[in-house]
C-alpha positions as CSV (number, residue, x, y, z in Angstrom):
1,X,-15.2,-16.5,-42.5
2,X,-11.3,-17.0,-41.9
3,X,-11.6,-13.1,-40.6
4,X,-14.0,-13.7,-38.2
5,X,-12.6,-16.6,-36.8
6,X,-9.1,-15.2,-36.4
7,X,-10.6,-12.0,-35.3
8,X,-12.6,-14.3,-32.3
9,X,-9.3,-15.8,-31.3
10,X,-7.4,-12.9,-31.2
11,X,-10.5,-11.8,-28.7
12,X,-9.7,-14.6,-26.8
13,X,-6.2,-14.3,-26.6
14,X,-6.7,-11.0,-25.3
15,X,-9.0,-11.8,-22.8
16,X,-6.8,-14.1,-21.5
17,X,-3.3,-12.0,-21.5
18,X,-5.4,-10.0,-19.8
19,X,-6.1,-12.4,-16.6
20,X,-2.5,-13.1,-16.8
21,X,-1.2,-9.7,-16.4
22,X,-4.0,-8.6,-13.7
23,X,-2.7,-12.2,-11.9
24,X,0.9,-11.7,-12.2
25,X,0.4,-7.9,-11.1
26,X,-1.6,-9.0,-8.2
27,X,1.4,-11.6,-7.3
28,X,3.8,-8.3,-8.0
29,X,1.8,-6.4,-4.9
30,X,2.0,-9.7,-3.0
31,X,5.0,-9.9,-2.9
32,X,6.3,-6.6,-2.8
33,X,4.7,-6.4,1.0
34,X,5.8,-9.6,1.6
35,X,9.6,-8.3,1.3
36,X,8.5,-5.7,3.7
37,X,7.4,-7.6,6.0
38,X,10.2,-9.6,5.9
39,X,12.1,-6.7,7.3
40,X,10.0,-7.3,10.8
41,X,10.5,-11.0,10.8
42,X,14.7,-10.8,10.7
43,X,14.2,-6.9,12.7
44,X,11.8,-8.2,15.4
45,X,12.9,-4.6,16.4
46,X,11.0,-2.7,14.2
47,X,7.8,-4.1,15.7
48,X,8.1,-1.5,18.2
49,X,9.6,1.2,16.1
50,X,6.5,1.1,13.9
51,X,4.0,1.3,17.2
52,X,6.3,4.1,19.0
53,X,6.0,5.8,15.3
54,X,2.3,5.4,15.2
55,X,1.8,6.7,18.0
56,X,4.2,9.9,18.5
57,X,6.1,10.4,15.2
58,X,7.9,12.9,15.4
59,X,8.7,13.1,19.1
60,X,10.8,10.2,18.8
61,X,14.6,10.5,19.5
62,X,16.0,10.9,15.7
63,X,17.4,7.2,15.3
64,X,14.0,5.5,15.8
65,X,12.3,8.7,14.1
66,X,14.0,8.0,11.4
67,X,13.7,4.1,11.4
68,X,10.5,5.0,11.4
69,X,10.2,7.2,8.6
70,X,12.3,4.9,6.4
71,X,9.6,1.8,7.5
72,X,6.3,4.0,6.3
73,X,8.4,5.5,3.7
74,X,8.8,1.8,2.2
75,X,5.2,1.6,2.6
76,X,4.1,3.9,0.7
77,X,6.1,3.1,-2.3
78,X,4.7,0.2,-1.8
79,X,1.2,1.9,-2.2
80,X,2.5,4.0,-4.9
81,X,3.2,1.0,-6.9
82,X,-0.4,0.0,-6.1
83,X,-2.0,2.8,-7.4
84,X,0.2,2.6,-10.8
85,X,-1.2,-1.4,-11.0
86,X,-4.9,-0.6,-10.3
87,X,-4.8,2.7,-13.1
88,X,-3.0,0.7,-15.4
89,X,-6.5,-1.7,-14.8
90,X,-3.7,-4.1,-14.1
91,X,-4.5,-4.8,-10.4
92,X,-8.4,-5.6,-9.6
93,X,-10.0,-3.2,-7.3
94,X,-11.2,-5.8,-4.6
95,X,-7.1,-6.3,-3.8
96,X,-6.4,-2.1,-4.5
97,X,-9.0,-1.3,-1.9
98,X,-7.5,-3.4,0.4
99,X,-4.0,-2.1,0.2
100,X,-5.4,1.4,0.2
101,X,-7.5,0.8,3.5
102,X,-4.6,-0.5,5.0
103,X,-1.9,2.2,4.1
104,X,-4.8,4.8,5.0
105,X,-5.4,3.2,8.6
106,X,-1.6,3.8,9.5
107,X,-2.2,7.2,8.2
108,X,-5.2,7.7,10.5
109,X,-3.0,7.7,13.8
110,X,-1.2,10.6,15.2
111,X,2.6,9.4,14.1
112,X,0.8,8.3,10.3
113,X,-0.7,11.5,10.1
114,X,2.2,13.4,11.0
115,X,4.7,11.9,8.9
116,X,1.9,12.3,6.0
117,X,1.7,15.6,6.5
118,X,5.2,16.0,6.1
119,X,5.2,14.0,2.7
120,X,2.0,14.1,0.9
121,X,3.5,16.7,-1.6
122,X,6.3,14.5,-2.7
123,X,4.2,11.5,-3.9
124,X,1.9,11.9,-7.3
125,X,-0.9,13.8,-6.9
126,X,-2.8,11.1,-7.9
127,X,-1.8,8.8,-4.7
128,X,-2.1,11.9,-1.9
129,X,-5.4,12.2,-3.4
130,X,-6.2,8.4,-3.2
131,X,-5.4,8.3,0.2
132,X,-7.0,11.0,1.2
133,X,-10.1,10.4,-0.1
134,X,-10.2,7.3,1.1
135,X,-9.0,9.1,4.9
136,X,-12.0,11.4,4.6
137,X,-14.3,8.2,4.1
138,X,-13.6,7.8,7.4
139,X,-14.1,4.1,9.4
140,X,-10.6,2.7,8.8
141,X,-9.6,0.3,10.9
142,X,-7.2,1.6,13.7
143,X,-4.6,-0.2,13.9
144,X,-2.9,0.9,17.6
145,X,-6.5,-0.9,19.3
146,X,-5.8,-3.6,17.2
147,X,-4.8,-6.4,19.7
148,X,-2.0,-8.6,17.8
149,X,0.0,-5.2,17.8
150,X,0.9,-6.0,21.3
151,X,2.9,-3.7,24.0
């Protein structure tokens, strides 16, 4: 009986290291975008840096080309780490998706696509093909229509 019971608790215990871990990881992800975001708040700068990127990476003088390549570089670390939480089964799929539709909507514009094409074989093979199976899914938001991006 003693077996069973300590055998139901440690069930339990699991269960619930588990929540805690796929919480704290989806707090890790939080905040991780949160610092890069951060960089736009005290940079108002880089709100047009990113657009400009967007749009015509890599016809951009080389200062904001590479401003630019540093900000989706960031990003996709970002994503990268992402990718490591959700395979880990650390990071739910609901919050995974999200990040993935995201990072895969700035890849969808000309600059994204661009600078992707210039990277994709230096990330895992396991995030290029992430992306890009989500890319070929098609229907991801596009970001330069999107009106709080501004002018």
């Amino acid at each position: 009986m003693a077996v069973i019971v300590t055998i139901g608790y440690l069930a339990i215990q699991v269960r619930q290291n588990t929540a805690v871990l796929r919480a704290q990881s989806r707090q890790q992800v939080v905040q991780s975008y949160r610092e890069y975001m951060g960089h736009f708040i005290t940079d108002p700068t880089l709100n047009g840096v990113l657009l400009e990127g967007l749009r015509s990476y890599p016809a951009l003088d080389l200062v904001t080309r590479r401003r630019f390549y540093n900000l989706i570089s960031d990003l996709a670390l970002h994503f990268q780490s992402a990718v490591a939480l959700f395979e880990s089964r650390s990071l739910d799929e609901a919050t995974f998706n999200a990040y993935r539709d995201h990072f895969a909507s700035l890849l969808a514009t000309p600059g994204g696509a661009a600078f992707w094409e210039q990277v994709r074989l230096t990330y895992p093979h396991h995030v290029v093909a992430s992306v890009e199976e989500r890319l070929a899914l098609g229907s991801v938001p596009d970001v330069l229509a999107n009106p709080t991006w501004g002018e």
